[in-house]
C-alpha positions in Angstrom: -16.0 31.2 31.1 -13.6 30.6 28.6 -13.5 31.4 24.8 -14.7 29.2 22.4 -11.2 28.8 20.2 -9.7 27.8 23.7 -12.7 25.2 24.6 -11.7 23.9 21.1 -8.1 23.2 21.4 -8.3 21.9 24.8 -10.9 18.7 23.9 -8.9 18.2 20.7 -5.6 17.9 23.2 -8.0 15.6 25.6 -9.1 13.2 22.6 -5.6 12.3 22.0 -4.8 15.1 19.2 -0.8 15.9 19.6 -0.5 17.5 15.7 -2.3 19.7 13.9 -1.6 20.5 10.3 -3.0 23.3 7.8 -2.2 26.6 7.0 -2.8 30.0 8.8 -5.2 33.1 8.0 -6.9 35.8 9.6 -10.4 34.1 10.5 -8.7 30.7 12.0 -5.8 32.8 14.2 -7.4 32.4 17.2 -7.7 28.7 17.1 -3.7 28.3 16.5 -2.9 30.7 19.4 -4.7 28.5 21.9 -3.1 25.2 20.2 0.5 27.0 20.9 -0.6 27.8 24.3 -2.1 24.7 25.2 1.0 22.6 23.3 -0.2 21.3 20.2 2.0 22.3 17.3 0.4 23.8 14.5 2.3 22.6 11.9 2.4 24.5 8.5 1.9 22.9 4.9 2.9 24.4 1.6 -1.0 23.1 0.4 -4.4 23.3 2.0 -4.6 20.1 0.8 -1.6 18.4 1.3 -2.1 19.6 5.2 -5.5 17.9 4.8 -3.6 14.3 3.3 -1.0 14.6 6.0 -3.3 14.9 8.4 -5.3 11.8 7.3 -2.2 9.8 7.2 -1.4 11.2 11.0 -5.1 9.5 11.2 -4.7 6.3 9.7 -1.2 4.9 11.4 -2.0 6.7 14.8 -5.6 5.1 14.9 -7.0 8.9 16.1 -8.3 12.0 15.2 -6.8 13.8 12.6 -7.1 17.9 12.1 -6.9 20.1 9.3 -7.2 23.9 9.4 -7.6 26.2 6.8 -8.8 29.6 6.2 -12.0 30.9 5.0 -13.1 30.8 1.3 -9.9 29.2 -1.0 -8.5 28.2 2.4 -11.4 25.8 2.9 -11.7 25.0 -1.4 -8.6 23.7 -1.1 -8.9 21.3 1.6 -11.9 19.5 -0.3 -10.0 17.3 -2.2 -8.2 15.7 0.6 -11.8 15.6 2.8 -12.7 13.2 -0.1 -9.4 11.3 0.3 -10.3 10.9 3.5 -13.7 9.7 3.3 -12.7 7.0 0.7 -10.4 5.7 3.6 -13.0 5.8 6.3 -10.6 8.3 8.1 -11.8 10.3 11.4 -10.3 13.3 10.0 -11.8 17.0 11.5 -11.4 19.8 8.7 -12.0 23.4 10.6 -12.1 26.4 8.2 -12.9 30.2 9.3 -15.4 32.3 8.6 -15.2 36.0 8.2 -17.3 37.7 11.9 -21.1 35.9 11.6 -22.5 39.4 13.3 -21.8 41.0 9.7 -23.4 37.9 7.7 -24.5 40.0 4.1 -21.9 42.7 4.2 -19.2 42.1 1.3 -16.3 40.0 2.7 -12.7 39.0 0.9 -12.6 34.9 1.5 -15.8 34.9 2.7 -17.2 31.4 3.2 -21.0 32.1 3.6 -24.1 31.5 1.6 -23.0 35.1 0.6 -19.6 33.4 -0.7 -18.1 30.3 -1.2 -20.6 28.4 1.4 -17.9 25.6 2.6 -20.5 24.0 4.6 -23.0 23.1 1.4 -18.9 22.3 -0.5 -18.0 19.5 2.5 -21.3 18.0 3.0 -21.0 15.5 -0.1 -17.3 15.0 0.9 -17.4 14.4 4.7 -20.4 12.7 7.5 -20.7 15.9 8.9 -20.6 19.5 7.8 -22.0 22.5 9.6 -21.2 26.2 10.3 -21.4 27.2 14.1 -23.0 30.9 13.9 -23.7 31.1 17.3 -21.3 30.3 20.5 -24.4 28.3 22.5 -24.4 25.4 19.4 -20.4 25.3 19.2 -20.8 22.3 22.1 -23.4 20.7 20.3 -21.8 20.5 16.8 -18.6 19.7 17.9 -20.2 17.1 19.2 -22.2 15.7 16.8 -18.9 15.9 14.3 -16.4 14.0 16.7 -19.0 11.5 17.3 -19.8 10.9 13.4 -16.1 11.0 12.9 -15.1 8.1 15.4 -18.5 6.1 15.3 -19.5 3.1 12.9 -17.7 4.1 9.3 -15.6 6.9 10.4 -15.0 9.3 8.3 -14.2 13.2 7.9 -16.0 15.6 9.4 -16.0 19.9 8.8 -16.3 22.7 10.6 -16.9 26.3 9.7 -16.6 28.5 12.3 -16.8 32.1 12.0 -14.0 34.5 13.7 -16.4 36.3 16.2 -17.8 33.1 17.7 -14.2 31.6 18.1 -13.6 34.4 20.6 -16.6 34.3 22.2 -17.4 33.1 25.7 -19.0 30.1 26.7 -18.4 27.4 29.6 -16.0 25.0 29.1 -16.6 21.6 28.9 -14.7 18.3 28.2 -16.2 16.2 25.7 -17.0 12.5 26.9 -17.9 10.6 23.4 -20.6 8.3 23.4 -19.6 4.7 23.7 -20.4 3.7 19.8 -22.5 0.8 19.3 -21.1 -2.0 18.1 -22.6 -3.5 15.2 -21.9 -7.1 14.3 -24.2 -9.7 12.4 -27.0 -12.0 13.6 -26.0 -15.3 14.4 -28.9 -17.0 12.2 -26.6 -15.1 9.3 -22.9 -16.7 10.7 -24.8 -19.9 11.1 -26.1 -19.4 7.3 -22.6 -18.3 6.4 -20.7 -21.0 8.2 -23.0 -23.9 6.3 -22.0 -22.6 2.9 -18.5 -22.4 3.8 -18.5 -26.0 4.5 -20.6 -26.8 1.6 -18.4 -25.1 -0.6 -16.3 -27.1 -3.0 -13.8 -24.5 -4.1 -14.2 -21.1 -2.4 -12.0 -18.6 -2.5 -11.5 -15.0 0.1 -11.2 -11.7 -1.6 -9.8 -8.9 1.2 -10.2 -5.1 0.6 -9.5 -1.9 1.9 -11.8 -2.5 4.9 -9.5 -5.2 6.6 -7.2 -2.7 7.0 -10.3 0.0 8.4 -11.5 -2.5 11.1 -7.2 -4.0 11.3 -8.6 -7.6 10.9 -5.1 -9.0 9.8 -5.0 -11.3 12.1 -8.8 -12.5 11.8 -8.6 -13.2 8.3 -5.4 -15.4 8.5 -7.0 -17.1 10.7 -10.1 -17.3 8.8 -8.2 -18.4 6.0 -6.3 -21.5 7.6 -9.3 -22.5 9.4 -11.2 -23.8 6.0 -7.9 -23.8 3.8 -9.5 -20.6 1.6 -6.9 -19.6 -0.3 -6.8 -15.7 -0.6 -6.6 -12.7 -3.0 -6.6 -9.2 -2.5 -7.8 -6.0 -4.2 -6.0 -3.3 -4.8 -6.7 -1.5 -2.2 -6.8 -4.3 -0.3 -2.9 -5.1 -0.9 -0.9 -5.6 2.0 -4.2 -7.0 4.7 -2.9 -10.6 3.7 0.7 -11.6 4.1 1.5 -12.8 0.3 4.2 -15.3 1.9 1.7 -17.4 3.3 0.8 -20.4 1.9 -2.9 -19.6 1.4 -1.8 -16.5 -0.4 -3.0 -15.4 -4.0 -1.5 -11.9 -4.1 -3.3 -9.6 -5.1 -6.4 -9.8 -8.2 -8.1 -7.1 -10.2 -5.9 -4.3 -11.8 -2.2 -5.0 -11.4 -3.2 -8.4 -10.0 -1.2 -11.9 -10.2 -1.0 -14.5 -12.3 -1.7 -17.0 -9.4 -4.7 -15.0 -8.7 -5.9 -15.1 -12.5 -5.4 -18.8 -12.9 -7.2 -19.8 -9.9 -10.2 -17.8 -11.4 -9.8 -19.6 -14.6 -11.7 -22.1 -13.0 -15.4 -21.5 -11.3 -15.0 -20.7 -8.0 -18.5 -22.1 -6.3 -18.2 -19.6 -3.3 -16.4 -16.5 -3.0 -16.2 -14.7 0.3 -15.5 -11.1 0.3 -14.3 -8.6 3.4 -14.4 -5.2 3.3 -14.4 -4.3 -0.6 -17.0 -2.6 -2.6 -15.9 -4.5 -5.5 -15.3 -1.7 -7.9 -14.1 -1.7 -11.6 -10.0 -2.1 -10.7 -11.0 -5.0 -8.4 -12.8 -7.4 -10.2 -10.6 -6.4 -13.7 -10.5 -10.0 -15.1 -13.6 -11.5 -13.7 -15.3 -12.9 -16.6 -19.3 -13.3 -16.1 -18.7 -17.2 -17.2 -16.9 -17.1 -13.8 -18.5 -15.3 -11.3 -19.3 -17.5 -8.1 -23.0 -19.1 -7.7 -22.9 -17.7 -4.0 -21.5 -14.1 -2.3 -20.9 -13.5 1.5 -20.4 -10.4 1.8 -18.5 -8.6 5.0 -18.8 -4.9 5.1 -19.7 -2.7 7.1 -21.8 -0.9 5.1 -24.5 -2.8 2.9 -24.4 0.2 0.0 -22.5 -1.4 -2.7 -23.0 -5.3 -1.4 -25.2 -6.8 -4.2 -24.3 -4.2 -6.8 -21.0 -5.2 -8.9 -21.3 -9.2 -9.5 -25.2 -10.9 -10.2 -24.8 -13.5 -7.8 -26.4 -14.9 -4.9 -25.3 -12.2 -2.0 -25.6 -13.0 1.8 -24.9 -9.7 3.8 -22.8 -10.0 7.0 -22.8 -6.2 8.1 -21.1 -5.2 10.7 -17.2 -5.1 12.2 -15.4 -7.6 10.4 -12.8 -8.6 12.9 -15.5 -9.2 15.6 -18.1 -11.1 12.9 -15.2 -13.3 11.9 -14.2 -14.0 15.9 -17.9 -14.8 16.1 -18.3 -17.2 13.2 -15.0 -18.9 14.4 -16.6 -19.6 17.5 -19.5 -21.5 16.1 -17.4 -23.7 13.9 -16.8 -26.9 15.3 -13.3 -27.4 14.1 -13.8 -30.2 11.9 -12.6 -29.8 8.3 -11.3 -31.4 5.1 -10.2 -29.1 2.3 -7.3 -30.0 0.4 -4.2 -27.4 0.7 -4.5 -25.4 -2.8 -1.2 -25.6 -5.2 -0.6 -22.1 -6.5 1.3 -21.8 -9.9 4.1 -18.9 -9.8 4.7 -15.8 -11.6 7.0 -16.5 -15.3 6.4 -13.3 -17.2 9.8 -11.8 -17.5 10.7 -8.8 -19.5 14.0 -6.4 -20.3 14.1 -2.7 -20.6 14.8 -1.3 -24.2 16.5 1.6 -22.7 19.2 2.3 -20.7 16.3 3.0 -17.5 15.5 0.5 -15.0 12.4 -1.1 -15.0 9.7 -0.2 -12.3 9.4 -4.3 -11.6 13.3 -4.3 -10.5 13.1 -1.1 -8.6 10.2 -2.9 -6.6 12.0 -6.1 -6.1 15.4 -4.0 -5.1 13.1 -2.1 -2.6 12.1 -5.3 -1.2 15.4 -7.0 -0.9 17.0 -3.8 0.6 14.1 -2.8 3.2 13.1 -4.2 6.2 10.3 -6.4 6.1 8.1 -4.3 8.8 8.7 -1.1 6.4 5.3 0.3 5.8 4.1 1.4 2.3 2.0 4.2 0.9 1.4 3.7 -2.7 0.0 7.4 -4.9 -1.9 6.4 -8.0 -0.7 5.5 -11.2 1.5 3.2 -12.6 3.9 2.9 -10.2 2.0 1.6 -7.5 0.1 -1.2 -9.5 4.0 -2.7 -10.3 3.8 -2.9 -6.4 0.4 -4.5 -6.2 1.5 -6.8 -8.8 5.0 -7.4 -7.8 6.3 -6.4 -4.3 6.3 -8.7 -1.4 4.7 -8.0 2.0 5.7 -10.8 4.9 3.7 -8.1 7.4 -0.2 -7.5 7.4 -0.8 -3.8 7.5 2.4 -2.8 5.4 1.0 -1.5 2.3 -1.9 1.5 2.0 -3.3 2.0 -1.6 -6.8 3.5 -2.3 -8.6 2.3 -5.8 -11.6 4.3 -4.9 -11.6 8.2 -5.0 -7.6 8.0 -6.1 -6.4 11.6 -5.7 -2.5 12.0 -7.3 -0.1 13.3 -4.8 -2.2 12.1 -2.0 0.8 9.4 -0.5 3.1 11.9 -0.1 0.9 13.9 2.5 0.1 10.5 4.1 3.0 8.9 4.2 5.0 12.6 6.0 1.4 12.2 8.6 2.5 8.4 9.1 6.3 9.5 9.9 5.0 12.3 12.4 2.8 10.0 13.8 5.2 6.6 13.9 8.9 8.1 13.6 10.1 4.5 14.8 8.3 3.3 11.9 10.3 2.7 8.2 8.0 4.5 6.3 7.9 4.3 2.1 5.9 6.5 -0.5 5.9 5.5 -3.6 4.9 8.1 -7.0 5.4 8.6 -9.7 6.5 12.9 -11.3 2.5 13.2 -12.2 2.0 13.0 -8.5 5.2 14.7 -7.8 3.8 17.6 -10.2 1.2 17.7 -7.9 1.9 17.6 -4.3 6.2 17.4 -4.6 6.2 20.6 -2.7 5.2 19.1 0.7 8.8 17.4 0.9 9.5 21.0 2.3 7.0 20.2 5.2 8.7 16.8 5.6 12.1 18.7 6.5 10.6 21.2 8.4 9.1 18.7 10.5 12.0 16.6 10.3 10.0 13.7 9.4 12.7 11.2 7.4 10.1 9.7 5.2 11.8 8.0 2.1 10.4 8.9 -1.1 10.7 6.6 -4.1 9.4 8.7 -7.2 9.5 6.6 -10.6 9.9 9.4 -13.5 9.0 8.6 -17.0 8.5 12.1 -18.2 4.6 11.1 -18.4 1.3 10.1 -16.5 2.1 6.6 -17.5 -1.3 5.0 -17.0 -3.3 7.5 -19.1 -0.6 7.6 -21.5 -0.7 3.8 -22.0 -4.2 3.5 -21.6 -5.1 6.1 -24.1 -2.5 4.7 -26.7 -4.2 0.9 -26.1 -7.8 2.2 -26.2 -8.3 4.8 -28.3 -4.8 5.1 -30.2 -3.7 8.1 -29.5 -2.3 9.5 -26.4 -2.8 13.3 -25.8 -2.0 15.7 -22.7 -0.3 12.9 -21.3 3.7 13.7 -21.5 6.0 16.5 -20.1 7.5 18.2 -22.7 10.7 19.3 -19.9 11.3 16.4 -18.0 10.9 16.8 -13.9 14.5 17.0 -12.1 13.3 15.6 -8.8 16.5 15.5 -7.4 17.3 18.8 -7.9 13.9 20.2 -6.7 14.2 18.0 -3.4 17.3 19.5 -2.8 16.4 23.0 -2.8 13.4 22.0 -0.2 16.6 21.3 1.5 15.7 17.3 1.6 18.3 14.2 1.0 18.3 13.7 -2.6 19.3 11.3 -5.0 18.9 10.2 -8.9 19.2 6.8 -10.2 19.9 4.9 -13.2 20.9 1.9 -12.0 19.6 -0.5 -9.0 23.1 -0.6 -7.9 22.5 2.8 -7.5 19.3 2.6 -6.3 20.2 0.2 -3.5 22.9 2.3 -2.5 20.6 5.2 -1.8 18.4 3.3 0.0 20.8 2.7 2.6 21.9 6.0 3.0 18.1 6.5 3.1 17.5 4.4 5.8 20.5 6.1 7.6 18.9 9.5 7.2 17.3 10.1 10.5 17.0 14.0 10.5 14.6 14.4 7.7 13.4 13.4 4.4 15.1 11.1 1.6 13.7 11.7 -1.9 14.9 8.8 -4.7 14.1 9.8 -8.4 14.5 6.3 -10.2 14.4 6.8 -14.5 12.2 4.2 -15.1 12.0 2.9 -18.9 9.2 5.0 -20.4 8.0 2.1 -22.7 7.4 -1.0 -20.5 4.4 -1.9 -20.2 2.1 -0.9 -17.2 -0.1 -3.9 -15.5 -3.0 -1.3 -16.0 -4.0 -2.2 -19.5 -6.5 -5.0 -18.1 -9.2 -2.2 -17.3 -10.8 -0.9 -20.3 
């Protein structure tokens, strides 16, 4: 027999699980005594939450499970918003909170997370696939279970655990968890068939990627989707980064922050438009005129929820993995084909700062010229990252991570430390802005605990930028929008005891890069003064 907190650690350490993040309290101590002992570091945030975004970034670039422990009551509040994160990324992230002891359920408890309290399980369930409270040591094999397999199986996602402090020291016999084998759902072939005829039917198609290419790591799929038919290709926002914008067939990216190349070729009807792994929200199809939208939809997802709901069109639904349902309906097509290579016009807006700050365009296009092309991007939301979508280069599939659904602030800068811990070899890149700095800045100090030398590029302004132009466009008036002291990031990465610099110029700024990239022992914070009156490519969306 063996307790329960020990049963725990060891099948986490047997599915793969090498770091754990969060941050320690009474209920959960016995689950981070038997991660020591069995050789998992328990590595401590300065957030609940920003344990819970690093964690999902560990997720995302190590293709595992990701864990997340906080305490009972606030402990487990303030992982919620990062469970959301997580579940707009489709990440297999486990969040475990305490309990206070389940054999004194009703008695008055400080953090207590019961139906008596807070009731974290009822708080994660709209958040996460799976939420449950194990109140008994004979169903702690069960749930855990049932959460691991929700988290890895068809759209993975986050799962949560409550587990009172009693039943983690309870008793049971061990066991090693042995998955099920998910089953793997891909589309009829009567639908590729159906698919495959309107693709050659099609007189001027067009491929819109999303966020799911990246979820089901279809890079390769797509391009050669793509040069198969000659379908030249845009992506969303969130989809920036699954589509090398070098190629040939490349639109760069459309909706919010999209390309001119993408928003001329739309001027025209397209007849077909084929779309992979996007829901198609309100920032992705910014732009789209009802004049223009498509006569016919094919829809990849894996998830049929949203397919249907955003443009009145004729929808097909190919449901399923996208990577195998495009390997399939490349293996009925006979080969033959006849499209003419599209001609893409080029970008020509140009524009100067009025101040004696950089513009956020430069700093992306000096970040592109100094990196190495492989260098992975996570972009935090706001303005900075929709200069990016708009501007920045990306020769690699699988470089750039943005999220236009849920859109927490500060999120990047958890994921982007998790990517580092998980991929140190990797150049790793986060790019915010001071809102999100505001927010989650304080996790830098994690980075150098954990030595993790992830560079941070945070554009300052003195304002949340895209409400603050947004507001002024739309209604007028901006309010609540500007910092009345401006952020010193430099000096507030230094005393986290990070690499630090401030710049004014991209002379500067390319400087600091280097030594950035030369930084191997921890993190590299750039504060670039970005002109605070240049205007965002945000004000599409209305």
């Amino acid at each position: 027999m063996r307790r329960i907190s020990d049963v725990l650690a060891m099948n986490l350490k047997q599915l793969g699980v090498k770091h754990t993040f969060g941050i320690p309290g009474k209920a959960v101590v016995p689950v981070l005594l038997e991660l020591d002992r069995q050789g998992i570091p328990f590595n401590l945030a300065r957030h609940e939450c920003g344990a819970g975004y690093i964690a999902s970034g560990y997720s995302l670039m190590n293709q595992t499970l990701g864990v997340a422990i906080g305490t009972s009551g606030p402990g487990g509040t303030n992982l919620l918003t990062a469970a959301a994160q997580a579940k707009a990324w489709h990440l297999p992230v486990l969040f475990i909170t305490g309990q206070p002891s389940a054999k004194a359920i009703g008695k008055p408890f400080g953090q207590d997370s019961t139906s008596f309290g807070t009731d974290l399980v009822r708080m994660f369930d709209p958040v996460t696939k799976f939420s449950a409270r194990v109140n008994r040591a004979e169903s702690f094999q069960n749930y855990f279970t049932h959460a691991i397999e929700k988290a890895l199986h068809g759209v993975k996602g986050p799962v949560h655990l409550s587990i009172p402090m009693d039943v983690l020291l309870e008793e049971i016999e061990p066991f090693v968890l042995q998955p099920k084998e998910a089953p793997h759902m891909v589309a009829t072939k009567d639908a590729l068939h159906h698919a495959l005829s309107s693709i050659q039917d099609a007189k001027r198609p067009v491929m819109i990627l999303g966020k799911g290419v990246h979820a089901s790591h279809a890079y390769e799929e797509v391009i050669q989707f793509a040069e198969a038919f000659n379908i030249p290709v845009m992506t969303t926002p969130g989809g920036k980064g699954t589509f090398p914008t070098t190629h040939e067939l490349s639109l760069d990216g459309f909706g919010l922050g999209g390309s001119d190349r993408a928003a001329d070729y739309l001027t025209q009807k397209s007849d077909l438009v084929i779309v992979i792994g996007s829901k198609l929200s309100d920032m992705s199809i910014v732009g789209l005129d009802p004049s223009r939208y498509p006569q016919t939809i094919i829809h990849f997802d894996y998830d049929h929820t949203f397919i249907g709901k955003s443009i009145l069109a004729e929808t097909h639904h190919i449901l399923g993995d996208a990577a195998s349902n495009i390997k399939n309906l490349l293996d009925l097509w006979d080969g033959e084909k006849s499209r003419i290579q599209p001609r893409f016009l080029l970008e020509t807006n140009e524009e100067s700062s009025s101040t004696e700050r950089m513009l956020s365009k430069d700093i992306i296009l000096t970040l592109r010229e100094t990196l190495p092309s492989e260098t992975v991007f996570f972009g935090d939301d706001g303005s900075h990252s929709f200069y990016a979508i708009k501007h920045l280069s990306l020769p690699v599939p699988g470089t750039f991570y943005f999220d236009d659904v849920f859109g927490a602030m500060g999120h990047a800068i958890g994921y982007s430390i998790g990517a580092k811990v998980s991929k140190p070899e990797k150049s790793i890149v986060c790019l915010a802005g001071d809102g999100c700095f505001f927010m989650h800045g304080n996790e830098i100090s994690t980075a150098v605990d954990l030595g993790a030398a992830t560079l941070f590029v945070i554009f300052n302004n003195g304002r949340l930028d895209m409400v603050d132009k947004g507001m002024s466009k739309n209604v007028g008036k901006a309010v609540g929008t500007r910092f009345k002291q401006e952020l010193d990031v430099q000096k507030f990465s230094e005393a986290m005891g990070a690499n630090a610099y401030r710049c004014w110029t991209l002379e500067e700024l390319k400087k600091a890069i280097k030594d950035g990239l030369n930084h191997h022992d921890g993190p590299t914070v750039i504060e670039v003064m970005v002109d605070q009156e240049e205007i965002p490519p945000t004000l599409q969306r209305g």
